[in-house]
C-alpha positions as CSV (number, residue, x, y, z in Angstrom):
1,X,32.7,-121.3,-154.5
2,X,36.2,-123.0,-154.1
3,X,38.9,-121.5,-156.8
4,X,42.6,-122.5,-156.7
5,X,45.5,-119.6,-157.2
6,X,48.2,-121.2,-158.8
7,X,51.7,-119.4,-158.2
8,X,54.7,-119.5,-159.7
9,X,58.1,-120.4,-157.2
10,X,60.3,-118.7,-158.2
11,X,63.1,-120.2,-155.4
12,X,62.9,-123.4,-155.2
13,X,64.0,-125.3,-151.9
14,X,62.5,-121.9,-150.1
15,X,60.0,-123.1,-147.2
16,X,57.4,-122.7,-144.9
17,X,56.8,-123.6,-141.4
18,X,55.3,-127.6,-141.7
19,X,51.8,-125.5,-140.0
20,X,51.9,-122.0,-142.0
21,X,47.9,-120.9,-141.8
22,X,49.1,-118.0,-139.9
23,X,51.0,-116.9,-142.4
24,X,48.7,-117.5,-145.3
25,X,45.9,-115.7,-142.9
26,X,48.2,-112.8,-142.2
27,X,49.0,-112.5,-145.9
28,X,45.1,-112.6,-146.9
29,X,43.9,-110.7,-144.1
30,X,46.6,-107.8,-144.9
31,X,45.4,-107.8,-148.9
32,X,41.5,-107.8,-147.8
33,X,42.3,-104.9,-145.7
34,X,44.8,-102.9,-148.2
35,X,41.8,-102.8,-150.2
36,X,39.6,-101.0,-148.2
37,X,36.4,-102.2,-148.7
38,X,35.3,-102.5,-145.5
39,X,32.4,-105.3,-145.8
40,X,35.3,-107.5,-147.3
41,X,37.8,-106.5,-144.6
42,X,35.4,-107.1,-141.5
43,X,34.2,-110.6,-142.9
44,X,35.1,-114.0,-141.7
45,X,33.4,-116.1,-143.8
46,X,36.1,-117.7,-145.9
47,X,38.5,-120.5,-145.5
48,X,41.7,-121.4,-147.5
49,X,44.0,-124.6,-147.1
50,X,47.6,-124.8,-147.0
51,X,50.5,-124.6,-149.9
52,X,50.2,-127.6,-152.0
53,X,53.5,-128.7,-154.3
54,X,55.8,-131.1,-154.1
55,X,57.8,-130.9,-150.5
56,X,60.5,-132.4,-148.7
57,X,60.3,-132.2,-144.7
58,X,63.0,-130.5,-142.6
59,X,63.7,-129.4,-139.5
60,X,62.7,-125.8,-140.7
61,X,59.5,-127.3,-142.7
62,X,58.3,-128.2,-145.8
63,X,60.6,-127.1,-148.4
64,X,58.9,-126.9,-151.8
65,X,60.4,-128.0,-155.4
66,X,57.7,-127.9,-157.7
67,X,57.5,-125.0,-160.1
68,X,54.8,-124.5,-159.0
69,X,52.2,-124.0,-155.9
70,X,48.4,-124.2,-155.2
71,X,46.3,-122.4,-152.5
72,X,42.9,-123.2,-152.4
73,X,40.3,-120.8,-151.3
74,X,36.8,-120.5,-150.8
75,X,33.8,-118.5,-150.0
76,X,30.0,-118.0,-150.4
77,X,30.2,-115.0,-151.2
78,X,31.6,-114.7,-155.0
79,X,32.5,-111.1,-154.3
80,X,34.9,-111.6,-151.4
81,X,36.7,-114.0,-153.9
82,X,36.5,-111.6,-156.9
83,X,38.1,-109.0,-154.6
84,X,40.7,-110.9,-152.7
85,X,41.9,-112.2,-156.0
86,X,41.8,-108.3,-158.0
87,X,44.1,-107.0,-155.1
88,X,46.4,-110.2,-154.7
89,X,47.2,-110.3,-158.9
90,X,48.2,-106.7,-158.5
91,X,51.6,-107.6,-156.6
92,X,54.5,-108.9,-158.8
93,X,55.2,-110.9,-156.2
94,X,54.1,-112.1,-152.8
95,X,56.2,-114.0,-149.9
96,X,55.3,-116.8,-147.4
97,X,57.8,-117.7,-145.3
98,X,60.9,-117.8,-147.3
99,X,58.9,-118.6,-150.7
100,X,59.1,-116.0,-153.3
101,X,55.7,-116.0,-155.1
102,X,54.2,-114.9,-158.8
103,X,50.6,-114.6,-158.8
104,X,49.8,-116.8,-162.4
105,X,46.6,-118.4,-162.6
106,X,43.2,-119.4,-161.1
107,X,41.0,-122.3,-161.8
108,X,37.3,-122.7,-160.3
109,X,36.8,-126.1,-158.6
110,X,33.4,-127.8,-160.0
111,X,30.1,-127.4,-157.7
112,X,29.6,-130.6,-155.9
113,X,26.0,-132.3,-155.1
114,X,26.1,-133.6,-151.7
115,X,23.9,-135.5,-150.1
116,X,22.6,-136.5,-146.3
117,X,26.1,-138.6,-145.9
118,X,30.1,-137.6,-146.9
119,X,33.3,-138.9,-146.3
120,X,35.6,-135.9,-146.0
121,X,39.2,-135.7,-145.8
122,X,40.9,-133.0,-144.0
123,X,42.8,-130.0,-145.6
124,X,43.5,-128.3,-142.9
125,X,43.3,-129.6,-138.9
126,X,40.0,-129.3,-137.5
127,X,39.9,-127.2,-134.1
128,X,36.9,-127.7,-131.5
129,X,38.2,-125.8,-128.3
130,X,38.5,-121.9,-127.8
131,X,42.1,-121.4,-126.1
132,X,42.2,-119.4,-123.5
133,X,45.2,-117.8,-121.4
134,X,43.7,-118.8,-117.8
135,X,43.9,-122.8,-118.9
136,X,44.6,-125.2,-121.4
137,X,41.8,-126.4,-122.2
138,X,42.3,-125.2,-126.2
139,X,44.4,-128.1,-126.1
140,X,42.8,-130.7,-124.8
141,X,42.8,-133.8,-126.1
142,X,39.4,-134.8,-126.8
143,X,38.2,-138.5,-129.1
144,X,36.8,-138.3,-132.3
145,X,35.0,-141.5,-131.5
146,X,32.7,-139.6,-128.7
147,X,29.3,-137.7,-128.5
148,X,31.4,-134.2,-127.5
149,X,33.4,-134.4,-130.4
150,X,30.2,-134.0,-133.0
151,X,28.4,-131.8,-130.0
152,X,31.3,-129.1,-130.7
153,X,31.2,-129.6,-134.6
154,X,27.6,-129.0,-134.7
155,X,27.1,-126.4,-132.6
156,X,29.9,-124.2,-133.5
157,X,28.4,-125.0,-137.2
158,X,24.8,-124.1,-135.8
159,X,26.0,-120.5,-135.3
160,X,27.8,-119.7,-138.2
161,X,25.1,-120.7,-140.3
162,X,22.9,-118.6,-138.4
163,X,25.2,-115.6,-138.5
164,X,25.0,-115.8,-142.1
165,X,21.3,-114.9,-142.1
166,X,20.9,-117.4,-144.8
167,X,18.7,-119.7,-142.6
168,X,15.6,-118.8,-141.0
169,X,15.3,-120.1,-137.4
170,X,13.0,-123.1,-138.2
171,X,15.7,-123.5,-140.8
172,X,18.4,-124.0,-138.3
173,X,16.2,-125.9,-136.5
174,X,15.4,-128.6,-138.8
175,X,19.6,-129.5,-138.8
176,X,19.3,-131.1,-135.7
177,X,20.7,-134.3,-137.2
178,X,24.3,-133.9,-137.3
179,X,27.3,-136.9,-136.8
180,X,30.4,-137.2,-137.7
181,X,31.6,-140.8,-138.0
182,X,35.6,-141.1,-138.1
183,X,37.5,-143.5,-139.9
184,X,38.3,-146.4,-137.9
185,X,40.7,-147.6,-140.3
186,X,42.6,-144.6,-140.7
187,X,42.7,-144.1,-136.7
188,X,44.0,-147.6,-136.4
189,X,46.4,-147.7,-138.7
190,X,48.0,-144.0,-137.5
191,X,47.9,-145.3,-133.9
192,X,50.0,-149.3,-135.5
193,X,52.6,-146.3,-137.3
194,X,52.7,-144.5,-133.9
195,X,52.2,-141.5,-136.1
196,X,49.6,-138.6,-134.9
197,X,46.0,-137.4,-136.2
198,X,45.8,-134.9,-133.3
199,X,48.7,-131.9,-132.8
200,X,48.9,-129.0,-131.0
201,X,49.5,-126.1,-133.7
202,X,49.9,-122.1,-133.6
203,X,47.2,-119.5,-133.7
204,X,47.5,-115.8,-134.2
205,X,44.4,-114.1,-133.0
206,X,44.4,-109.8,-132.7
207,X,48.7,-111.0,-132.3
208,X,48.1,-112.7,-129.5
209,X,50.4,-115.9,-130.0
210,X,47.7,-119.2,-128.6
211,X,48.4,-122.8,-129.1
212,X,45.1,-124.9,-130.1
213,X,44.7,-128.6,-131.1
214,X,43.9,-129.7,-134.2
215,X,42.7,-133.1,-135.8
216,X,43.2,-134.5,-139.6
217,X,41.4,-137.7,-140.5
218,X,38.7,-138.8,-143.1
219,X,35.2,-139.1,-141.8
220,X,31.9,-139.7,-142.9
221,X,29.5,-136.6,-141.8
222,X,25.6,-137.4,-141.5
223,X,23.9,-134.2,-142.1
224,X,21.1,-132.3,-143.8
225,X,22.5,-131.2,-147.3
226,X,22.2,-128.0,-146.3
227,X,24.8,-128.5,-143.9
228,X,27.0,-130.5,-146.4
229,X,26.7,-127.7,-148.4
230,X,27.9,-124.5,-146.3
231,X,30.8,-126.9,-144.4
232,X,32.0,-128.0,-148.1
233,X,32.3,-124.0,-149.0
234,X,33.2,-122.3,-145.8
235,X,35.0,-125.0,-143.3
236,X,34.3,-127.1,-140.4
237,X,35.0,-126.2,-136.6
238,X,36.5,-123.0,-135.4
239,X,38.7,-120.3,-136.6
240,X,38.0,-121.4,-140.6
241,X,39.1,-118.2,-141.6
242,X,42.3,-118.9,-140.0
243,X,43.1,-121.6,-142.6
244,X,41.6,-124.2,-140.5
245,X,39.1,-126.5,-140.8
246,X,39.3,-126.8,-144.9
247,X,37.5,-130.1,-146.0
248,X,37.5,-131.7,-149.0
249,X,35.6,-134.8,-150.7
250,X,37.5,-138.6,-150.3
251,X,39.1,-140.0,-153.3
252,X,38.7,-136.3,-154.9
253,X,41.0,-136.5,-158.4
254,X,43.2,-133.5,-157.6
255,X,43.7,-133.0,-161.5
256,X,39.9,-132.8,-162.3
257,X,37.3,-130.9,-162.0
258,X,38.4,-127.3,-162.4
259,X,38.3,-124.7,-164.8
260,X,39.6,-121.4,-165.7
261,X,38.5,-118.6,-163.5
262,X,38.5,-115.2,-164.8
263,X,38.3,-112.3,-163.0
264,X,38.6,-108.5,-163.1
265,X,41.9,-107.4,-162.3
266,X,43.4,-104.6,-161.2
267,X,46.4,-101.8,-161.2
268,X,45.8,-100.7,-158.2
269,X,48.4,-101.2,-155.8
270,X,51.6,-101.7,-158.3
271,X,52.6,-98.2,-157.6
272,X,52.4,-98.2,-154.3
């Protein structure tokens, strides 16, 4: 289940570093924990995207000037989401970065049907490589137009799904047909722009400050449904619950497709 958390701005011009999934994974982390439950606190199965709103680019980072901002979050399990969202609507106000934030609304993206072949955009960058403080080989460069790219992507996929115990082991065997297919296009025209689809961003993991690389640009991925399916909800590549590797369908209508999400909420934490 994807849902999107609308929040009211109250400052606008306030901002955000231009990569802020830290923040936005220290912020859910923390409310997953404060609310104790500890099959909720311990899990990683979730991913979330960046801010959406209207922005401006500094050298401090996106600025935002909309009214209003968007987070988009998502899950498997309906409970996490239920949970996460009960706690977060319980604070009068959040802040990321220097953005003061009102919990207003949340809207329920519609279920997709997938099939065997997708073109996905990227939400959030796409990270393939473990860092690690004896080299640096979490950020290595490494072509989205070669075998090892999809040889990551699958089998980091491979075992998450099976750490979900969702898939029986012939199951997981039966997904041996995995291949993501880059944009050519897009990878041309970015290199004619001397722009960059590939960027070394910031990763917090047990506070330890790493550096990893990331990569945003559409694709087409040819995979079981099954596969569609569980990337589509819980991310693609490593570190997902980290905010990265959010996906989300090609030509997608941003202003369709949702509707009101209502949830139980609660008092708890407003005295505290």
């Amino acid at each position: 289940m994807r849902v999107r958390i609308i929040f009211i701005l109250k400052n606008k011009g306030s901002f955000v570093p231009f990569h802020h999934q830290f923040l936005l994974a220290q912020l859910i982390k923390g409310i997953l924990v404060k609310g104790g439950d500890e099959q909720f606190v311990s899990s990683n199965f979730y991913n979330f995207s960046g801010l959406k709103g209207q922005t401006k680019i500094s050298r401090n980072g996106l600025h935002f000037y909309s009214s209003r901002v968007t987070l988009v979050l998502s899950s498997a399990n309906k409970g996490l989401i239920d949970y996460f969202l009960k706690h977060l609507f319980s604070f009068p106000q959040i802040e990321v970065g220097t953005m003061m934030l009102i919990p207003e609304a949340v809207e329920k993206e519609d279920d997709q049907d997938l099939g065997e072949a997708v073109k996905f955009v990227c939400i959030s960058p796409l990270v393939l490589v473990k860092p690690s403080f004896s080299d640096d080989r979490g950020k290595k460069f490494i072509s989205p137009q070669t075998d090892p790219f999809s040889d990551l992507l699958y089998e980091s996929t491979m075992i998450r799904m099976e750490k979900t115990g969702m898939y029986s082991p012939e199951e997981i065997e039966s997904f041996y047909k995995f291949q993501l297919v880059p944009d050519k296009n897009y990878l041309l025209k970015i290199k004619e722009q001397q722009k960059k689809f590939a960027r070394i961003y910031p990763l917090y993991d047990q506070d330890v400050k790493y550096e990893i690389r990331g990569y945003t640009f559409p694709f087409t991925l040819y995979a079981a449904k099954e596969v569609q399916d569980f990337l589509f909800i819980n991310g693609l590549g490593l570190y997902t619950h980290k905010g990265f590797g959010m996906l989300d369908l090609a030509h997608a209508d941003p202003g369709k497709g949702t509707s009101k999400y209502e949830f139980a909420k609660s008092m708890a934490f407003q005295s505290k």
